[in-house]
Structures are given as structure tokens and as C-alpha cells.
C-alpha positions in Angstrom: 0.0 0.0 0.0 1.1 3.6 -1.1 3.9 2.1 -2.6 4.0 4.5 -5.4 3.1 7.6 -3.6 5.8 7.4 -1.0 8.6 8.3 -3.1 9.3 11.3 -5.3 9.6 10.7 -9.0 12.8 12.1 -10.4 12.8 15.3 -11.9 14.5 18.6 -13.5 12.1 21.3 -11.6 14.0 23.5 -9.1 11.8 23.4 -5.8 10.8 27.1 -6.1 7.3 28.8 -6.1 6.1 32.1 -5.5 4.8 32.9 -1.8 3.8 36.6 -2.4 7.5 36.9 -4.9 9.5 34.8 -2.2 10.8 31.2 -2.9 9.0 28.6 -1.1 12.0 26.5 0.5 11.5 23.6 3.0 10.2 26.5 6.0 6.7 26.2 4.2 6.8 22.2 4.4 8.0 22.1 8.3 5.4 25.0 8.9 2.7 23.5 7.3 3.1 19.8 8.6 0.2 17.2 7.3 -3.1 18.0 9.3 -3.8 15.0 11.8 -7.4 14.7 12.4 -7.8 12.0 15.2 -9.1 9.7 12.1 -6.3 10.0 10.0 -4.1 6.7 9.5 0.2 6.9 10.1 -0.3 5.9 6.4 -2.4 8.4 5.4 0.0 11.4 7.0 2.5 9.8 5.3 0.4 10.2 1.8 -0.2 13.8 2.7 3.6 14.6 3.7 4.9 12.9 0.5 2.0 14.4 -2.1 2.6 17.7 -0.6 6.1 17.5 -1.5 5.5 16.1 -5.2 3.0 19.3 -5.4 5.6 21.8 -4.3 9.0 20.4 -5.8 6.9 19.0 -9.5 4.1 20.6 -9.8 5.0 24.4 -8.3 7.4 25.3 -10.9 4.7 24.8 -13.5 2.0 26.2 -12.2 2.0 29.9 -13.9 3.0 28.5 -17.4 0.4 26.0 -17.6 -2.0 28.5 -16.2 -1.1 31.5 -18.7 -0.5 28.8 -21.9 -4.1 26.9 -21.1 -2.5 23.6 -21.1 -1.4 21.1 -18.7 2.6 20.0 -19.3 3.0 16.2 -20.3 5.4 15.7 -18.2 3.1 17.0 -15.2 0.9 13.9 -16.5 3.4 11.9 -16.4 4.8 12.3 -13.0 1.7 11.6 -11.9 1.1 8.3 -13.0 4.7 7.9 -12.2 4.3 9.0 -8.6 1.1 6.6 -8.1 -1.4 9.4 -7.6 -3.7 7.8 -11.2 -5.0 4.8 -9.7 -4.9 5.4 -5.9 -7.7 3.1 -5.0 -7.1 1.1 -7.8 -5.3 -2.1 -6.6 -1.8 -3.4 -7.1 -3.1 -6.7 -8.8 -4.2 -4.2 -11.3 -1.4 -2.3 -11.2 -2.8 1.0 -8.8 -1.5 1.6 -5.0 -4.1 0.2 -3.3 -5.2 3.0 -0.9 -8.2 4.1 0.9 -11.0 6.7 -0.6 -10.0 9.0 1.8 -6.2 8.9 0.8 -7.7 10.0 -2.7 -9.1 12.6 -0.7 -6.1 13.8 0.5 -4.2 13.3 -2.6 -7.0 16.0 -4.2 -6.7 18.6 -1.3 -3.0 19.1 -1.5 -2.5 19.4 -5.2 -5.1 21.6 -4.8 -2.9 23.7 -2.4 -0.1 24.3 -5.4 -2.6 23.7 -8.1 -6.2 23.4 -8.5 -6.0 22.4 -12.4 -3.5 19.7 -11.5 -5.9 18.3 -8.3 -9.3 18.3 -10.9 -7.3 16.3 -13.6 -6.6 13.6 -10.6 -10.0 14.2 -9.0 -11.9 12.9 -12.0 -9.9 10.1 -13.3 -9.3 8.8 -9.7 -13.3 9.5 -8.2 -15.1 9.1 -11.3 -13.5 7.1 -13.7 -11.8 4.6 -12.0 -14.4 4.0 -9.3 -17.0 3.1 -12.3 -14.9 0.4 -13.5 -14.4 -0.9 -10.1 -18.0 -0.6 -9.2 -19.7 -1.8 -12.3 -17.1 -3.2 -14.6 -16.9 -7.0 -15.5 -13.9 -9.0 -14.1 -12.4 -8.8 -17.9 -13.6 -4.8 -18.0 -11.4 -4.6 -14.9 -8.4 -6.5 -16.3 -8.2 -4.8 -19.6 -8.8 -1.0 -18.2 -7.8 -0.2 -14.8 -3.5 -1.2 -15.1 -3.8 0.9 -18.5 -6.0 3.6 -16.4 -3.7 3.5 -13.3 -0.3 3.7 -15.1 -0.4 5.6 -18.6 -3.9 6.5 -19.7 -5.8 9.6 -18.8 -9.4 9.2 -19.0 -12.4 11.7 -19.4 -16.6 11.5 -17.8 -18.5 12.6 -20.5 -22.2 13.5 -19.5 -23.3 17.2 -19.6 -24.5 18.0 -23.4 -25.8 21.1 -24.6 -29.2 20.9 -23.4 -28.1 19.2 -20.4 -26.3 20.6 -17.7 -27.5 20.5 -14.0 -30.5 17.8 -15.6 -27.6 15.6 -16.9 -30.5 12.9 -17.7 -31.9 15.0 -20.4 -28.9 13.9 -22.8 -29.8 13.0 -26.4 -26.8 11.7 -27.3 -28.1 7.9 -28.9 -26.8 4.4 -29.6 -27.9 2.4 -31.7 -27.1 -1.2 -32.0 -25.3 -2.6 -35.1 -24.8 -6.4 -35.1 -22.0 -6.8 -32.0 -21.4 -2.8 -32.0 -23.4 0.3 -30.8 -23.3 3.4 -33.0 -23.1 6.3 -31.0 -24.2 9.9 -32.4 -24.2 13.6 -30.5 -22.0 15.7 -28.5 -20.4 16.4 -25.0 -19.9 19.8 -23.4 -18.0 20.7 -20.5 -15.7 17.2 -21.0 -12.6 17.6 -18.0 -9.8 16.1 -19.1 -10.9 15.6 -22.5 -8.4 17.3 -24.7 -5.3 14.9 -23.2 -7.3 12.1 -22.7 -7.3 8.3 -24.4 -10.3 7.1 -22.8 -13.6 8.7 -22.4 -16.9 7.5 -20.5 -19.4 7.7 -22.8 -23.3 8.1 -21.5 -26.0 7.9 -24.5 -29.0 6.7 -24.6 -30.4 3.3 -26.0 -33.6 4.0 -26.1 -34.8 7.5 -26.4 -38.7 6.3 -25.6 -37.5 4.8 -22.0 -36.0 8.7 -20.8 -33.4 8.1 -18.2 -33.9 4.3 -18.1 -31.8 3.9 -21.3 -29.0 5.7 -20.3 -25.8 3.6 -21.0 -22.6 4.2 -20.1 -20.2 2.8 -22.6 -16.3 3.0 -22.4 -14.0 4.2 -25.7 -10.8 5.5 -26.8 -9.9 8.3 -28.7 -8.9 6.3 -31.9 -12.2 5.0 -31.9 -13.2 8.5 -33.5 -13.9 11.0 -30.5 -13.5 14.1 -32.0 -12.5 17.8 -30.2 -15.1 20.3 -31.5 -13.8 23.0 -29.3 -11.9 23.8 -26.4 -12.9 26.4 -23.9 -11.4 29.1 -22.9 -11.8 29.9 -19.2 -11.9 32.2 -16.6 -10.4 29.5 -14.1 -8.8 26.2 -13.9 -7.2 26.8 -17.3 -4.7 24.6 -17.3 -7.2 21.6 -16.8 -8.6 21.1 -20.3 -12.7 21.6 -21.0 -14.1 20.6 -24.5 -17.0 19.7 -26.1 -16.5 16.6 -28.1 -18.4 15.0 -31.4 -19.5 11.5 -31.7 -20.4 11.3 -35.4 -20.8 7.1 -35.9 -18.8 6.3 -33.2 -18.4 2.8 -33.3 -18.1 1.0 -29.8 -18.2 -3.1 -29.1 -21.1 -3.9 -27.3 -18.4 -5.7 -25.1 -17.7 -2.4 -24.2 -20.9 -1.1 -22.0 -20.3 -0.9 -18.1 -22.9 -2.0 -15.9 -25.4 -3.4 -18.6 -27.7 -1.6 -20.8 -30.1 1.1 -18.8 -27.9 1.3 -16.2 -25.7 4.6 -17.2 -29.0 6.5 -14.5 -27.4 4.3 -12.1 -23.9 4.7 -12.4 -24.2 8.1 -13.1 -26.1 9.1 -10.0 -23.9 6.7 -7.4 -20.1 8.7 -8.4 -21.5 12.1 -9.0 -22.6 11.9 -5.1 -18.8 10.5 -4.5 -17.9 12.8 -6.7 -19.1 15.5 -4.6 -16.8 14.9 -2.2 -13.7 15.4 -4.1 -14.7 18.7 -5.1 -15.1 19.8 -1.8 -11.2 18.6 -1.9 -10.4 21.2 -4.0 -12.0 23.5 -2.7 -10.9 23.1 0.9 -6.9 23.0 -0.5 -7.5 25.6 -3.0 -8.5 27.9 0.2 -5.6 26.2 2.5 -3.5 27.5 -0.3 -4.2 30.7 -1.0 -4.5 31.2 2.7 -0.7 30.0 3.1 0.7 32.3 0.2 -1.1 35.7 1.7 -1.1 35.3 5.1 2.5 35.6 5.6 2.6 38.7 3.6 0.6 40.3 5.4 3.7 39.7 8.5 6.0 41.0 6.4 4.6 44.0 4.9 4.8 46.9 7.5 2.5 50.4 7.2 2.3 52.6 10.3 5.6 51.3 11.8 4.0 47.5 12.3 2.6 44.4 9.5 -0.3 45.3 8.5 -1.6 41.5 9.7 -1.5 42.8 13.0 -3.7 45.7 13.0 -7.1 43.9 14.4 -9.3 44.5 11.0 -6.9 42.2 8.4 -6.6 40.1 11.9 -9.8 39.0 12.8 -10.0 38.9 8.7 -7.5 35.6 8.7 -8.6 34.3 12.2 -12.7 33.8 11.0 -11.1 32.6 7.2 -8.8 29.6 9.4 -12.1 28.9 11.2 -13.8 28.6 7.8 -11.2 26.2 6.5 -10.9 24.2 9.1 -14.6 23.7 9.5 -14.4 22.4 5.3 -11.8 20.1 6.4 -14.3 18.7 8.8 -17.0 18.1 6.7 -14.9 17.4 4.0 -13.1 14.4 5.3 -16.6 13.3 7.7 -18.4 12.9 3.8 -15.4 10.9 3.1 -15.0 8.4 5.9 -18.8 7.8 6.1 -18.1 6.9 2.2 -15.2 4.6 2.9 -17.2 3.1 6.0 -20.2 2.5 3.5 -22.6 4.5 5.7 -25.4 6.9 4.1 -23.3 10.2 3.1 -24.9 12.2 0.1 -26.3 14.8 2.2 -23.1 15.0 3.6 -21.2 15.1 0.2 -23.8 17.9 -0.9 -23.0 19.6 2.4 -19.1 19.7 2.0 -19.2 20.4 -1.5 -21.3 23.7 -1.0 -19.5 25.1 2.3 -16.3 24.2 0.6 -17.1 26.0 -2.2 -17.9 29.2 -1.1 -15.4 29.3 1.5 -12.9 28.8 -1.7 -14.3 31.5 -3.1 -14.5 33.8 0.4 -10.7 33.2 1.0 -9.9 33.5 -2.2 -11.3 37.0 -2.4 -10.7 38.0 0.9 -6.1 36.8 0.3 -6.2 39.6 -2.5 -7.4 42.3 -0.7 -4.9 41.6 2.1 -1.8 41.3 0.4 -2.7 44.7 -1.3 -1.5 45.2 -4.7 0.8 42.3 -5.3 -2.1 40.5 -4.2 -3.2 41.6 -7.1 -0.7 40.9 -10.1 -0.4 37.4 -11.4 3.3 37.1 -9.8 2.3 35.9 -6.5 -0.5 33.3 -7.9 -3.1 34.3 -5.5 -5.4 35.7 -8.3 -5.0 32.7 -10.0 -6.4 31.0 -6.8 -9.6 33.7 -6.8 -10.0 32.5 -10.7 -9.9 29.0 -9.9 -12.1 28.6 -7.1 -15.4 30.0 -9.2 -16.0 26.7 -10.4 -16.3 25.5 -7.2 -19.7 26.3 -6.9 -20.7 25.2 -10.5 -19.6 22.0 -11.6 -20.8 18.5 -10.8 -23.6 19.9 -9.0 -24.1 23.7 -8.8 -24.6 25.1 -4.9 -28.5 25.4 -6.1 -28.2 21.9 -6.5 -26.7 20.9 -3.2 -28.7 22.9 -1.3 -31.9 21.3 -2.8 -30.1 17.9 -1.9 -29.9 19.1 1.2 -33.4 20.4 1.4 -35.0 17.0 0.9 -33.0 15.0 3.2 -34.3 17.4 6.0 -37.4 17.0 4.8 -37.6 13.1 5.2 -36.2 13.6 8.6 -38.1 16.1 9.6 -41.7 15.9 7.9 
């Protein structure tokens, strides 16, 4: 177990990134030792020590260029199949590390502290990709797809279509069947992942008469003929690739569908809800983050003969934001062991995923007004971290969304 993760890959990158124009050197990794909740593992504060360090040391460097050229570095992929972090639950038989949900967690929350774009592109092939095919893939599904998965292939979830965004089960995408093959015809929007990616889940519907019932979720490479109709520009997460893709006669073995036909409702429902919880990862590091690159600024930057983070209005500023975090983390990581533990835990997902999000998006804010104007220039990163955490509060379940989640669980235990 975490035999992968525990060691760090090899590499050319100096260890340097920006904390408001300052190096970060190994003061920020003895300062900001891995968190120990009372339910964290010895193996799972290893995991955080050692990912941290990959995120500073690999990923760090990186961070501005990918952000600026919209692209995420190859060799950033790499390293992280390399370094184990592609198939963290996935086991060793099939060539993965073999860890717990929540060390996926973790593994999510600190890249998201160096760089959100880096933790999505883990975050969906690790929570949703790789959890289908454990969940619902045939023994042989399993055997041919999760070593390539774990240890070269990125993979993409592609649902959301044009007319369906937050209703994701109003797709029209169709397949039809064609002796031992399924001809699959439409087009994906908002695909993560998509433009680097070799394998793509593919939802479409069977049977357009049954609604959601024939959903299908069918699994296919790029060669197969996905093509990129476009990819987005964005206000955040830029380096993580979004595109909207074209199935025009896609051809796909029947061989190929995951859980059996009508099931892609099932499926899709079941890891969105774990989903949940690994945005709520992001979140929660993306804030931890930008909280760690302003905050000492703010002791270093002196107006009125003192640092300005110790007159008692930027003070009580950071105290209430460390609060906020730490009460994410909480929720965070209770949605994730009540996952692991196979307890009930969608209202809880729902619940992490929305407070998460919009303290992302408070802290985020909040870091750029304290460190002033260089808060404000793209050489200390923390307006990329403002940029990045919008999404929070969009994707795989909009805060509209989880609050009306939320809304009917109280209203079963309550009514």
C-alpha cells in the first residue's frame, strides 16, 4: 500500500514557487506539517507529507505557465502516473496503489494547495473514472482497463450535453445497436480532461422512448473517432482542459458497456454523489492554499511602523477565514470516511461540497485584498487561486443543486 506515492519521482524542476514573490523553501513544508485529524491513519499522513512535497517540488514550478499557456505540461501527467497518484484506490493486482477513498481525498486537497487544475485532472480520473470500473465493470472490463488507467492513460466522464447541464439525464446523445457494436451519435460539453485524454466514459441513450432508463454508459478510446469540437477558454482552472466533443458514428463493441444496458442513470447518479466529495477537496486545498501564500505577507509588509496583519481588522479577517477552512476540512473528510465506512453520506457530500465552495471562493477573495497590490498581479499566484475557485460552486452539482439535496434530506427527517 502507497507504494508508489511514497517516493518522489525524479525530476528537472527547481523546488521554487512564488509565496507573495518569495521562494518557497522547505520553511513552508516544516510550517505546514500534514493536518492529523484523530481519524487520520500513520499511512495516510505519510500520503499527505509525500504528495505535498511532489506538489511543491513537480508541480509548483509549472504552475504559472500552464495557467497562462491553457494547457497542462505532459510531463506534469506523467509524473503523476509515475508517482502513483492515477489509480490510488485502484489495486496493485491491477497495477494501482491500493489505498483508501480518503487517501484519494487527500491526494485531491493538497495538489489543490499548489494547483487546482492539477488536483481536478486527478480528481476525475481517480473518483469518477476509475471507481466506475471498479463498481460496475466486468472481471475482464477490470483487467483490460484499470492497469492501463492506473499507469499511462488519462481518461475523461463525459455526460453534460448542450441541453443538459445541472438535468444531466436529459442527454440525447443515442446508440444504436449494429450487429456486436453500438453506433453512437451527439455531442459532449464541459468534458474535463478531454483534450489529453485516451479514454472517455461515454453516457448515451439506447432508447430515447424509455427517458433516463436507457442511459448507457459505454467505455471508448480516442482512436475510436472522439472528435475535439472546441476547447474552452476559461476564466479559471485553465490549465485543466474543458471541451466539447463529437461522436459522429462512433463505433463502440457492445463488449464495451459498463454496468449493462439502462444502467448509465445508475452509475451516473452513485459517483456524482462521491464525486461531490472530491470537489469539496479542491476546494478546501485551493483555500488552505491561498490562505498560506497571503497570510505571511501580510507579517511581512509593515504600514504605520507594524505588518499590516497585525492591526485587528486584516486580523480577525485571517482568524474567521482559518475557522472557515478548518470547519471544510471537517466536513470534507466526515463525507469521506462515512463513504469509505459505506454508511449513508450524500447529504453529507452535498454539504461539503457547497461550504467548501464558497469558502474557496470567500478566502480566495478576501487573500487579494490583504496582500494589497501584489495580491493583485499574477506574480504571486493568489489571483489565480480567486480565478480557480469559481468553479467550485458550478460543476458536478451547482450550490443550487446541493442545497436542494440538502433540502430533501431534512425533509424526510423532519416531515
Amino acid at each position: 500500500m502507497l507504494r508508489s506515492i511514497a517516493r518522489i519521482v525524479p525530476h528537472s524542476f527547481p523546488p521554487r514557487l512564488a509565496v507573495a514573490s518569495r521562494a518557497f523553501s522547505e520553511t513552508y513544508l516544516r510550517r505546514n506539517a500534514p493536518t492529523s485529524l484523530h481519524t487520520f491513519t500513520e499511512e495516510e499522513d505519510m500520503l499527505r507529507e509525500s504528495v505535498r512535497r511532489f506538489a511543491v517540488d513537480v508541480v509548483g514550478p509549472k504552475v504559472r505557465e500552464m495557467d497562462e499557456k491553457e494547457r497542462m505540461d505532459p510531463e506534469i501527467i506523467k509524473a503523476c502516473f509515475e508517482q502513483g497518484l492515477m489509480g490510488i484506490e485502484t489495486s496493485a493486482e491491477h497495477g494501482g496503489t491500493e489505498a483508501s477513498f480518503t487517501s484519494a481525498i487527500i491526494t485531491i486537497e493538497e495538489l489543490a494547495r499548489i494547483d487546482p487544475s492539477v488536483s481536478v485532472m486527478v480528481d476525475v480520473h481517480n473518483t469518477l473514472i476509475n471507481t466506475v470500473l471498479r463498481a460496475y465493470g466486468t472481471k475482464e472490463q477490470q483487467d483490460q482497463w484499470l492497469p492501463i488507467l492506473a499507469q499511462e492513460k488519462l481518461a475523461s466522464f463525459c455526460l453534460s450535453e448542450p441541453a443538459s447541464g445541472s438535468d444531466a439525464f436529459a442527454l440525447q446523445t443515442r446508440a444504436v445497436k449494429d450487429g456486436d457494436d453500438y453506433i453512437i451519435n451527439g455531442s459532449k460539453m464541459w468534458i474535463t480532461n478531454s483534450y489529453e485524454a485516451d479514454v472517455f466514459l461515454i453516457f448515451a441513450n439506447v432508447d430515447l422512448s424509455k427517458g433516463y432508463k436507457g442511459i448507457t454508459c459505454f467505455i471508448a478510446t480516442r482512436d475510436m473517432g472522439v472528435q475535439i469540437a472546441k476547447k474552452e477558454e476559461k476564466l479559471g482552472i485553465r490549465a485543466s482542459s474543458t471541451c466539447t466533443l463529437n461522436f459522429d458514428d462512433l463505433r463502440v463493441p457492445a463488449a464495451n458497456i459498463i454496468g449493462g444496458l439502462g444502467q448509465g442513470y445508475k452509475i451516473a447518479i452513485s459517483i456524482l454523489n462521491e464525486g461531490r466529495i472530491g470537489i469539496a477537496a479542491q476546494m478546501l486545498g485551493l483555500a488552505q492554499g491561498v490562505f498560506d501564500k497571503a497570510v505571511p505577507y501580510t507579517y511581512e509588509r509593515k504600514q504605520f511602523g507594524q505588518p499590516v496583519g497585525t492591526f485587528q481588522g486584516l486580523a480577525f479577517q485571517m482568524a474567521e477565514a482559518a475557522v472557515e477552512i478548518e470547519a471544510a476540512r471537517l466536513l470534507t473528510y466526515n463525507a469521506a470516511r462515512r463513504k469509505e465506512e459505506g454508511r449513508e453520506f450524500v447529504k453529507e457530500a452535498a454539504m461539503a461540497k457547497l461550504y467548501a465552495s464558497t469558502v474557496a471562493q470567500r478566502v480566495a477573495g478576501g487573500a487579494i485584498e490583504w496582500a494589497g497590490g501584489v495580491g493583485f498581479t499574477r506574480e504571486t499566484g493568489i489571483e489565480k487561486f480567486w480565478r480557480d475557485s469559481k468553479i467550485g460552486a458550478i460543476y458536478e452539482g451547482t450550490s443550487n443543486i446541493q442545497l436542494q439535496t440538502i433540502a430533501k434530506f431534512l425533509q424526510k427527517e423532519y416531515s
